[in-house]
C-alpha positions, 0 to 999 in steps of 0.5 A, a space after each residue: 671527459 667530453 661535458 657536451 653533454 650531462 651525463 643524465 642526458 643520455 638521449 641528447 648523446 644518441 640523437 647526437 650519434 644519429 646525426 654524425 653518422 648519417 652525415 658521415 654516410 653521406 660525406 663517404 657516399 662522395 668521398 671514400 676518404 672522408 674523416 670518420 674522427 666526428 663519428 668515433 668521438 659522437 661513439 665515445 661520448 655515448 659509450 660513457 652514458 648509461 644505456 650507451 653500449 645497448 644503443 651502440 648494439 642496436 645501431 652495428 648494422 648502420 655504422 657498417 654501412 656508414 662505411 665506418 670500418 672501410 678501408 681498416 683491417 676492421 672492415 674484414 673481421 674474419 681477418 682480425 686477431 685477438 692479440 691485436 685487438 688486446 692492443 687496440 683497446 689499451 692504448 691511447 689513441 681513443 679513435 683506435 680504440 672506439 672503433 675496436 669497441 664498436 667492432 666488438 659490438 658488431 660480433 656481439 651481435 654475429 654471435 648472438 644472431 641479431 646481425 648477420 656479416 657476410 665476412 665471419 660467421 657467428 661461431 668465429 664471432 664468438 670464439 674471438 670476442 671469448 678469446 679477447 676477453 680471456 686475454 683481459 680477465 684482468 679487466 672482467 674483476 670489475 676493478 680497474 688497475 691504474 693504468 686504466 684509471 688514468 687514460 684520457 678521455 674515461 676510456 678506461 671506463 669505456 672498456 671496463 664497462 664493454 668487457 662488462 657488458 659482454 660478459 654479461 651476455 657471453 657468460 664466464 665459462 666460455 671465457 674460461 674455457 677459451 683461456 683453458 684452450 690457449 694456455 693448453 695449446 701454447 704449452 704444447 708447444 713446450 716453450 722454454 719461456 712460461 711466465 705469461 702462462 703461469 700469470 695465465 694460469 694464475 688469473 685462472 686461479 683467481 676465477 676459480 676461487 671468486 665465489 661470485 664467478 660461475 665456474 660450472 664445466 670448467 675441471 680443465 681450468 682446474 687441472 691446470 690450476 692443479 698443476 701448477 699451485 697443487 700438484 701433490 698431496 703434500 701441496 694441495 692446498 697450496 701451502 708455500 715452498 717453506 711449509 712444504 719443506 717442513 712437510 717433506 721432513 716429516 714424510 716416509 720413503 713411500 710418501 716421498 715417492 708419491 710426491 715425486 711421482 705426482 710432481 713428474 707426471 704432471 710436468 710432463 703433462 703440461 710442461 710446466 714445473 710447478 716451484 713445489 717441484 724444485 722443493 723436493 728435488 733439493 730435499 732428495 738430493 743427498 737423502 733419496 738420490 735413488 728417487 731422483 729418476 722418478 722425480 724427473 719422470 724418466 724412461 729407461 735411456 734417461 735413466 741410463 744417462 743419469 747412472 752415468 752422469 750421476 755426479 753431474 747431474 746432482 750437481 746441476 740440481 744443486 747448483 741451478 734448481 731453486 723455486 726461482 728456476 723451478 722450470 729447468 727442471 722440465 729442460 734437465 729431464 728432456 736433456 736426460 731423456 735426449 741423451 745430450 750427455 752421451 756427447 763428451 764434450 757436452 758434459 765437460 761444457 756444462 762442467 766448464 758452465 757451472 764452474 764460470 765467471 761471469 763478466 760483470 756486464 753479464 751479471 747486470 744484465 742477468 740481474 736486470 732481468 731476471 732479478 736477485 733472488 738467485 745470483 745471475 750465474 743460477 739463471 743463466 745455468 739454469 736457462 742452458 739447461 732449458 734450451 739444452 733440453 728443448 731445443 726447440 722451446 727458445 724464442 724471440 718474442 718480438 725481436 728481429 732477430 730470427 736468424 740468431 734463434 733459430 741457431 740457438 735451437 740447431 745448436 742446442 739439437 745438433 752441435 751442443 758443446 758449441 752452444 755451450 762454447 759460444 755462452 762461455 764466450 759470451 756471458 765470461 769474455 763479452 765476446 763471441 769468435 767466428 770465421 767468414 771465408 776464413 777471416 776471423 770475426 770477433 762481436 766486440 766493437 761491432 755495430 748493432 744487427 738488426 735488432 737495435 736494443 737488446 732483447 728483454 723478453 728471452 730466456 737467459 741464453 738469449 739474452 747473453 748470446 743473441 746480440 753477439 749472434 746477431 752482429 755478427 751475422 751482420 758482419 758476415 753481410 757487410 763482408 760478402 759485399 756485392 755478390 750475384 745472388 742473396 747473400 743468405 747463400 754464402 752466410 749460412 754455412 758459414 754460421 750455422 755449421 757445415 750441415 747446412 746444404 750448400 746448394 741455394 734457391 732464392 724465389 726472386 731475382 734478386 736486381 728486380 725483385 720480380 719472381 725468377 723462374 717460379 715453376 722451377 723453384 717449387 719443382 727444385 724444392 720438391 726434388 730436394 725434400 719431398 720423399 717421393 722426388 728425392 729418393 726417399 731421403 730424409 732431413 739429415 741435419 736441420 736447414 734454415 731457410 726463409 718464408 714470406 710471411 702473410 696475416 690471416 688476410 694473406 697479405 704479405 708481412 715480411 721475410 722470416 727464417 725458419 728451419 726445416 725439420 723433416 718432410 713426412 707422411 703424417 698419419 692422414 696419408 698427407 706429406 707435410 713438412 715439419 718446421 721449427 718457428 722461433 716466433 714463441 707461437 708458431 700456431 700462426 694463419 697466413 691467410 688462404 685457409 693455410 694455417 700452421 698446426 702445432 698437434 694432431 699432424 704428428 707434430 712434436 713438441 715445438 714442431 709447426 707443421 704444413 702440407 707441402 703444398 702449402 708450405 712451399 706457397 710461402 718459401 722464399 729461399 732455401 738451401 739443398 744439397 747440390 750432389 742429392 739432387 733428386 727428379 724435378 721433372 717428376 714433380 706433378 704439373 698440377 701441384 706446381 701449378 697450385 703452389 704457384 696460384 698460393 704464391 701469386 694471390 698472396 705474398 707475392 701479388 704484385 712482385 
């Protein structure tokens, strides 16, 4: 703690703040780039004394002109990200997070109309400060976990005391109705990963039932709560698995099917399986095998596919559903519902997946994950019936492996009994085979892709598989050697499968990196997938391609593989193309007003989705089939003209 000062002396610390950011303003009236480290340690001392965060908010008009925030991302707060801001305010570098928390005070202040920002307005002000806090409810308890205790310089007290004072004036309701709002638009994106949603829902909980926390107008947090703590009437008070076992003894056929009834509908509804739900699947196995259909929620085809996989399906019950993998049961009814199973190789895989060996490599790594509540075999079972059933609920977190994912997710939709041959390899024999051009290529022995450790925050197939997936892609790199275009061209068929298109478009010229014909790219790409261009051909098989990704600002990011799903009218009349994001979140701005929608465009679950204009802005590379080529002169002059405007004010500014 800085002791210039006597902590009563809160008076000396602000006149202190005063003179060092007048200096401040004059040094940057001279220097653009002169330090601001004086300014943000005089911020952080006043920010300890009481009385401290009201001067702060009384002076956001001054350290905006001051220039504190020039020359940073904070400098734009229309560009800012809640996720980021979480960060910012965690982490141990105090600068950082001191001019996280006057940037805070500065939208406080937006959102409550005492500062007016030419850069956000006050309803984007206060849906940001609302989600940030909703991301840190951990801190709106009053108690600080130890980790924040022990963060040098009492900034852990700092953001305790910020969260404190925002709360007072922004109020618990809206912060819970902004986490209601994020819990439900990430699970609508049915992810196959749930854990930080759950522990979500679980602070939910916690508010709700802290009687010192005003919860009026929130029965959206309350479904979701319900949901997932007490979804029936014989668990509405959320007993624990044990006393519900016991309780299902003693139910009739006609409560039992109630049960089931409440515990499918909820989980088709949010997407989350509730741990009481793996409960009565197991009690009805052997008992009430007739009410397994309506447990599992299914319509009429996964009904027939149950009837005809009976024996296998009772057997994934028995052998991968526990309260620890109680969300499998969301990816074995999808399975059902998606007929995987009327592929006979698919049902003699997963015979060979309950029955295999895992290699002690594999079950450590299981173990270390997922822990040993179950043996490692359950959870990687339990994860391929996960990804089986929502092909596109798997993602990468944080990893750099998204060309390895985004083969997950066409596998488990398009070719499943390869999916379940590469995780027999993988998690029996440590190994995966492939071809490249007709030479075998094994993933033992081989060096590190770009991912340099292994992932850690996937699911179960992820885990075993991508960092076979991801050297190997690697390898078949190393071995294109120096070629006359992106090598991308020559890998993808050879990895993903025969479907991909073998026609290919890079945006760039790939010797100067400089844009390459522009105008003919987007109108290729128009004549390939755009109904009204190409004959009204639809996607057949899903294809990777890249984007050029932007932040919220539409400054460029990075390159990043996706898959084109379908192109489409959506019910607006507009054509928009329907794309899987294997990033966990595909609700993602790229700046420029072009934002990725999740739902209300037609989009189904885990589909992201843009206008094709929009879309194309940020395409950098894409496969189509060369002998389906359709009218590239047909292509509006002005829509390309547009796509290219996008492009050349973005990501590719200066390329």
């Amino acid at each position: 703690m800085n002791t210039e000062y006597p902590d009563s002396d809160a008076h000396s610390a602000v006149a202190h703040f005063d003179v060092t950011l007048e200096d401040f303003r004059q040094a940057r009236a001279t220097d653009p780039k002169a330090s601001s480290d004086d300014v943000l340690e005089s911020a952080r001392v006043v920010m300890t004394r009481q009385g401290g965060l009201d001067a702060l908010y009384a002076r956001v008009a001054h350290v905006e002109e001051a220039g504190v925030f020039t020359g940073r991302d904070w400098a734009q707060p229309s560009i800012l990200q809640p996720v980021l801001a979480v960060r910012s305010l965690r982490q141990s570098n105090a600068d950082i997070t001191v001019i996280e928390a006057l940037s805070e005070l500065r939208l406080l202040a937006v959102a409550s109309g005492d500062y007016f920002h030419p850069g956000i307005s006050t309803e984007q002000a206060r849906n940001f400060l609302t989600q940030v806090m909703a991301l840190n409810l951990d801190l709106l308890s009053g108690q600080m976990s130890e980790a924040d205790r022990e963060r040098p310089q009492l900034l852990g007290t700092i953001v305790q005391s910020l969260y404190q004072y925002l709360l007072e004036r922004l109020g618990y309701e809206s912060i819970l109705a902004s986490l209601v709002a994020e819990v439900k638009r990430l699970l609508s994106q049915r992810p196959i990963q749930t854990d930080s949603i759950k522990e979500m829902i679980s602070q939910i909980a916690k508010c709700l039932f802290d009687p010192d926390i005003e919860t009026a107008g929130t029965e959206g947090a309350a479904r979701l709560v319900s949901a997932l703590f007490g979804p029936t009437q014989g668990c509405r008070e959320d007993p624990g698995v044990t006393v519900y076992a016991t309780r299902l003894e003693a139910m009739d056929r006609g409560a039992l099917a109630r049960e089931a009834s409440d515990l499918a509908r909820a989980m088709h509804d949010t997407g989350l399986v509730s741990a009481y739900h793996s409960v009565l699947l197991r009690h009805l196995r052997g008992q009430h095998d007739d009410l397994i259909p309506k447990a599992l929620g299914l319509s009429m085809t996964g009904i027939d596919v149950l009837q005809c996989y009976s024996q296998l399906v009772y057997r994934l019950i028995d052998e991968a559903i526990y309260p620890d993998t109680s969300q499998a049961i969301y990816g074995l009814a999808m399975m059902l519902e998606r007929g995987t199973l009327f592929t006979s190789p698919v049902s003699a895989g997963l015979w060979r997946q309950i029955e295999l060996k895992l290699s002690d490599a594999t079950s450590k790594t299981l173990s270390e994950v997922f822990g040993d509540a179950q043996p490692p075999r359950v959870f990687l079972l339990a994860g391929v019936l996960s990804i089986l059933g929502l092909p596109l609920g798997v993602g990468q977190g944080n990893n750099p492996t998204c060309q390895s994912v985004i083969g997950l997710s066409m596998w488990a939709d398009n070719d499943a009994d390869y999916l379940l041959q590469l995780v027999a390899w993988a998690a029996r024999d440590d190994e995966v085979l492939t071809r490249f051009e007709g030479q075998p290529i094994s993933s033992k022995g081989l060096e590190s892709g770009l991912a340099k450790a292994p992932p850690l925050d996937v699911d179960a197939v992820s885990l075993i598989l991508v960092p076979h997936l991801d050297r190997l892609y690697m390898e078949m790199g190393r071995l294109c050697g120096e070629r006359d275009d992106d090598l991308h061209r020559w890998i993808n068929p050879e990895f993903y499968g025969w479907w991909v298109g073998h026609g290919f478009r890079v945006v760039v010229d790939i010797h100067t990196g400089k844009l390459d014909d522009y105008a003919g790219f987007i109108r290729q790409f128009y004549a390939s997938y755009h109904p009204y261009y190409n004959g009204h051909m639809p996607v057949i098989h899903p294809q990777p391609a890249g984007i050029a990704v932007t932040d919220s600002g539409g400054r460029y990011v990075g390159r990043h593989a996706i898959t084109i799903l379908r192109v489409a009218l959506d019910a607006k009349g507009d054509m928009r193309v329907y794309f899987f994001n294997p990033n966990n979140d595909s609700g993602q701005d790229w700046g420029q007003g072009i934002v990725c929608a999740i739902e209300g465009n037609d989009e189904l679950n885990g589909e992201a989705s843009l206008p094709i204009a929009e879309f194309a802005s940020r395409l950098y590379v894409f496969h189509h089939d060369p002998l389906e080529l359709g009218d590239m002169e047909a292509v509006p002059a002005e829509e390309v003209a547009r796509v290219m405007e996008l492009g050349r004010t973005s990501w590719a500014v200066n390329v």
